[in-house]
C-alpha positions in Angstrom: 0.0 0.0 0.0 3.1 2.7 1.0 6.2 2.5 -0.4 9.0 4.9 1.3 12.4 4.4 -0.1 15.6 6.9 1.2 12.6 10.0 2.4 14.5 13.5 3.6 12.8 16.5 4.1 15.6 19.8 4.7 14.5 23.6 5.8 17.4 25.3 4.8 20.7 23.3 6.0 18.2 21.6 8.8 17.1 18.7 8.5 14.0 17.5 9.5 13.5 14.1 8.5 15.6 11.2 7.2 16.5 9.7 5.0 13.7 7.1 6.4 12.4 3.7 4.1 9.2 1.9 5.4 6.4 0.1 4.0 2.8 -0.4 5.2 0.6 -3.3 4.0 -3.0 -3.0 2.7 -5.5 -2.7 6.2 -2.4 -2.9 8.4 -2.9 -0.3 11.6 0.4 2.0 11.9 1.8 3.6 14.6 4.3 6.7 14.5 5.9 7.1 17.3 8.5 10.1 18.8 9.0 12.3 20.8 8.3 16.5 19.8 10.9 17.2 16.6 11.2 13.4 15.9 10.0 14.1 12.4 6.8 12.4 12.8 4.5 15.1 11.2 6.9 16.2 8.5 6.6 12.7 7.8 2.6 12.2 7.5 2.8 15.8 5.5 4.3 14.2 2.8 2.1 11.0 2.3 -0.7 13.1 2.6 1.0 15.4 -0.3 0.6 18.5 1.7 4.3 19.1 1.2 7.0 17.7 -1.0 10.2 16.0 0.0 13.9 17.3 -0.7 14.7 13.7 -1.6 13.6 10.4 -2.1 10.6 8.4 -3.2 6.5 7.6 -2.0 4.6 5.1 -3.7 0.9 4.9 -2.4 -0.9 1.9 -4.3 1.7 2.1 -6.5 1.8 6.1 -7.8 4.5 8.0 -7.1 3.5 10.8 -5.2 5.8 13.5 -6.0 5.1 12.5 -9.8 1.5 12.5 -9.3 0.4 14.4 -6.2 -3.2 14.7 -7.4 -4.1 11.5 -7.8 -2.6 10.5 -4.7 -5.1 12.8 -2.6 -7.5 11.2 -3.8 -6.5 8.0 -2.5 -5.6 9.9 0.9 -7.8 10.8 3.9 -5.8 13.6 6.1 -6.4 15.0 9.8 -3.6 17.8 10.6 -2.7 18.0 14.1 -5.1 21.3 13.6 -8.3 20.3 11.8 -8.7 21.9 8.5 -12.3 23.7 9.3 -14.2 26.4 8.8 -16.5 27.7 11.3 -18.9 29.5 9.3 -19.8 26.2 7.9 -22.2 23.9 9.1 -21.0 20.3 9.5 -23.1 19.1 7.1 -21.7 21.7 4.8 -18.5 21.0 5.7 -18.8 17.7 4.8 -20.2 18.2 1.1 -17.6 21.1 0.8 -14.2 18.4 1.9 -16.3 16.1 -0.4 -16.2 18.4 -3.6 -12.8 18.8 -3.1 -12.1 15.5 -3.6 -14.0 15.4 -6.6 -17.2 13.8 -5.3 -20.4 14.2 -7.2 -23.6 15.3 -5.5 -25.3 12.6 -5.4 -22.9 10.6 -4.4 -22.1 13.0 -1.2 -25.6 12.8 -0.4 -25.2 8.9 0.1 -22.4 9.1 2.0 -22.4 12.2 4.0 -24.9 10.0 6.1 -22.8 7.3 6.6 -19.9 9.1 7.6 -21.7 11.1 10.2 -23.3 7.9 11.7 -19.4 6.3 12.1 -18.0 9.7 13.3 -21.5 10.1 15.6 -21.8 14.0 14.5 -25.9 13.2 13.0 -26.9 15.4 16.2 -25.0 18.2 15.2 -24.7 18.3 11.3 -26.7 21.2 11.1 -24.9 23.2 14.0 -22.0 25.7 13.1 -18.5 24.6 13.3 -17.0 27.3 15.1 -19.8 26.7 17.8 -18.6 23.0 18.7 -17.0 21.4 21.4 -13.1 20.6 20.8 -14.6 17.0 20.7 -16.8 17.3 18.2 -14.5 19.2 16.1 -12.1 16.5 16.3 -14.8 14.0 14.8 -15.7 16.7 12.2 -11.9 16.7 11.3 -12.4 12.9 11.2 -15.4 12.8 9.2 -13.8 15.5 6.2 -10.5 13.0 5.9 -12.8 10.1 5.1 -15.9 11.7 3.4 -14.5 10.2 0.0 -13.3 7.1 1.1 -9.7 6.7 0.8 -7.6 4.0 0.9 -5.1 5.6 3.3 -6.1 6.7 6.5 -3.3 9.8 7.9 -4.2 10.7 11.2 -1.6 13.1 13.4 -2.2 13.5 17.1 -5.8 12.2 16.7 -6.5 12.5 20.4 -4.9 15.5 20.9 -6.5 18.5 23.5 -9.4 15.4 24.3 -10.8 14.9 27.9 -10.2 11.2 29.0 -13.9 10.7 28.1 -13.6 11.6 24.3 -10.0 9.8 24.2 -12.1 6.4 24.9 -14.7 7.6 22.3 -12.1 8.6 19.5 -10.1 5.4 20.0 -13.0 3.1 19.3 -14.1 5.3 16.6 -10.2 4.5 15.0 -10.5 0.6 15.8 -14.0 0.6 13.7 -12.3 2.5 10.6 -9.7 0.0 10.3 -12.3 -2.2 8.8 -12.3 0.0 5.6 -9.0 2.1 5.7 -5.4 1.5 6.0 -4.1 3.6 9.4 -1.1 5.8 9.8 -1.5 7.7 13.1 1.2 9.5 14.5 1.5 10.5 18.5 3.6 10.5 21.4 1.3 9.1 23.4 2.4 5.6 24.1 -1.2 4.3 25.5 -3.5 5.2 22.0 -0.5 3.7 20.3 -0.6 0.5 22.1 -4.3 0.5 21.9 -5.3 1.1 18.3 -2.2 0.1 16.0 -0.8 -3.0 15.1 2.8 -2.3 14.3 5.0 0.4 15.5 7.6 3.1 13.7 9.2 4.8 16.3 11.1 7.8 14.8 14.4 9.4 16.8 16.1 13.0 15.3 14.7 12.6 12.3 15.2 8.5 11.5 13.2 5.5 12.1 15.2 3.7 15.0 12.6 0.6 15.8 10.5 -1.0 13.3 8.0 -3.8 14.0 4.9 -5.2 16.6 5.2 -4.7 20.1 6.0 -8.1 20.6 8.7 -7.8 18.7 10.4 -4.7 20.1 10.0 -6.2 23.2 11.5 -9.7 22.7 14.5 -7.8 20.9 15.3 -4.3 23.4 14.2 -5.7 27.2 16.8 -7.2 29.1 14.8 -7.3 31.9 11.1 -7.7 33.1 8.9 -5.6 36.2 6.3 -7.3 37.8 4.1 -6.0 40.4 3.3 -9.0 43.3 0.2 -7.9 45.8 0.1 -11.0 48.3 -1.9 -11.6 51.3 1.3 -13.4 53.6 1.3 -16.3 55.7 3.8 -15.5 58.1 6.4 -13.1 57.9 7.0 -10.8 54.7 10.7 -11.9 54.5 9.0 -15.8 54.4 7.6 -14.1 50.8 10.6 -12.3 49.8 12.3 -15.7 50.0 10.2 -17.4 48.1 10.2 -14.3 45.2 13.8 -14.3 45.1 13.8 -18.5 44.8 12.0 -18.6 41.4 14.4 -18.7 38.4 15.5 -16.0 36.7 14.4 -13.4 39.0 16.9 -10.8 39.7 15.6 -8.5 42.4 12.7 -8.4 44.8 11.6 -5.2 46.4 9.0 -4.6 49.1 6.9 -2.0 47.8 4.5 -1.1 50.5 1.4 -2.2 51.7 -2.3 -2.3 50.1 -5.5 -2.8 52.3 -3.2 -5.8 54.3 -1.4 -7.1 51.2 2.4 -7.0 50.7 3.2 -5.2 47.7 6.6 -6.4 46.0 8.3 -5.4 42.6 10.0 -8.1 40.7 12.9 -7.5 38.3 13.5 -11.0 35.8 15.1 -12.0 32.8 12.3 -13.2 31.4 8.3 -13.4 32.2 8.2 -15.4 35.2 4.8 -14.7 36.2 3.6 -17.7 36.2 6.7 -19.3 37.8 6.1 -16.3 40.9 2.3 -17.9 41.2 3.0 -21.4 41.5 5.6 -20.7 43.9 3.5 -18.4 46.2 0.4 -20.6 46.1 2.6 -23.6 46.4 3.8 -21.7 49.8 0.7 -21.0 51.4 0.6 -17.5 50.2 -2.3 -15.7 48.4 -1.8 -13.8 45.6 -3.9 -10.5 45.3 -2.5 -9.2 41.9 0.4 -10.1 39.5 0.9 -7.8 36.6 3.7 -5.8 34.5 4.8 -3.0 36.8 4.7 -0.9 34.0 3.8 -0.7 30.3 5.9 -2.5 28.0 5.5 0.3 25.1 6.6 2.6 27.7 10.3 0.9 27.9 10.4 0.4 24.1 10.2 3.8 23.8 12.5 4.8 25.8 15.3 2.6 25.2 15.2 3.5 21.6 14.6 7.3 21.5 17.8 7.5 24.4 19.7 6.0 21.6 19.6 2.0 22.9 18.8 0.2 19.7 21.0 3.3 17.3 23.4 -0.1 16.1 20.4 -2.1 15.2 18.9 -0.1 12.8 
């Protein structure tokens, strides 16, 4: 579906982006991750055509889009980390107007401007004024104008951004249903939309892509070690528990953590997952076991490790 071979974008003698060479597969779900100045919406500018590259080539279903430019937009839904609206419009207006641009007939808006506004829920407010809506809605409005024509491509950058915790959970099912009809390239720094809505990741540091692949993958490759949080209810004294922590194989370091309504709260550090391992050998104590989970997300250390430069020889 995208073909990016040897990508740079310069502003002067700065440069911005690359050179950077990915691909993205028909209905895959992508992720752009890095931090502010990584390159990530210089990036989605190009493949949406909204600005050309100092070097290099982008094939969206195979046409070259600095060749072809138009024809690539129309194979090209785009939300700006800014909305392209106008508040004068109605959303309903707004709609057929993003649709015209694209080159959409009348009647054919008027089939799917309904449809669109029952995936992006905005039917309440299609006749209300743009400028007049919630940050929210204008978020789905900016939604609604990248897919009115139905593209191919899918860009999305910073989807969720300025959204109360409400309209984050709202937006990120709305993005799990469109992967149904759309290929998805959404860029953010914010690890938990990531994790929840894409299924591989890019992760972009200085201007390069320094981690390529699934979660999984990153993980299996870049973690040397595993956190896990242990909540048990003791039988006997908490160093009887530490002892049996620190027993099970692989495990590096047990800490005592604190205390949670008469549980023992301890943080592993392992080699490898060993949760099961720490069950059987609580249980098999006497001990109960409240809770037993990551101490912390896994994208989260990804991230880190590669943006501070940990995985620069790999790729």
């Amino acid at each position: 579906m995208i073909e990016v071979r040897d990508l740079s974008k310069f502003y002067g003698g700065k440069r911005a982006l690359g050179p950077v060479s990915f691909e993205i597969a028909k209905d895959e779900s992508v992720g752009f991750l890095g931090l502010n100045g990584a390159g990530k919406t210089t990036a989605l500018r190009i493949l949406a055509c909204d600005l050309r590259p100092s070097a290099g080539a982008v094939k969206v279903d195979g046409i070259n889009a600095v060749e072809n430019p138009h024809e690539v937009r129309k194979l090209v839904g785009f939300l700006p980390e800014t909305p392209p609206l106008y508040g004068d419009m109605t959303v309903v207006d707004m709609l057929r107007f993003a649709g015209r641009l694209r080159g959409m007939g009348s009647a054919d808006l008027e089939r799917r401007i309904p449809e669109v506004e029952e995936v992006t829920h905005l039917r309440e407010v299609e006749g209300e004024l743009v400028r007049n809506l919630s940050h929210g809605f204008k978020q789905r409005v900016g939604v609604a104008q990248a897919i009115v024509h139905k593209p191919r491509l899918l860009v999305l950058d910073e989807p969720t951004r300025g959204l109360d915790p409400v309209q984050v959970v709202e937006m990120r099912q709305m993005i799990r249903d469109l992967k149904t009809n759309h290929t998805i390239l959404i860029s953010s720094h914010i690890l938990p939309e990531i994790s929840e809505t894409c299924d591989r990741l890019l992760v972009l540091g200085e201007g390069s892509i320094v981690g390529s692949g699934t979660e999984e993958k990153l993980s299996s490759e870049l973690l040397v070690t595993r956190r896990v949080v242990v909540a048990v209810k003791p039988t006997g004294a908490a160093d009887a528990v530490e002892r049996c922590l620190r027993g099970v194989a692989s495990v590096s370091e047990v800490k005592k953590t604190g205390e949670d309504d008469g549980a023992l709260v301890f943080e592993v550090e392992a080699s490898d997952d060993v949760r099961a391992e720490i069950c059987k050998a609580l249980v098999g104590a006497g001990h109960g076991v409240l809770k037993l989970d990551r101490a912390q997300r896994k994208l989260e250390s990804i991230f880190l490790q590669l943006v501070k430069g940990g995985a620069g020889a790999r790729h």
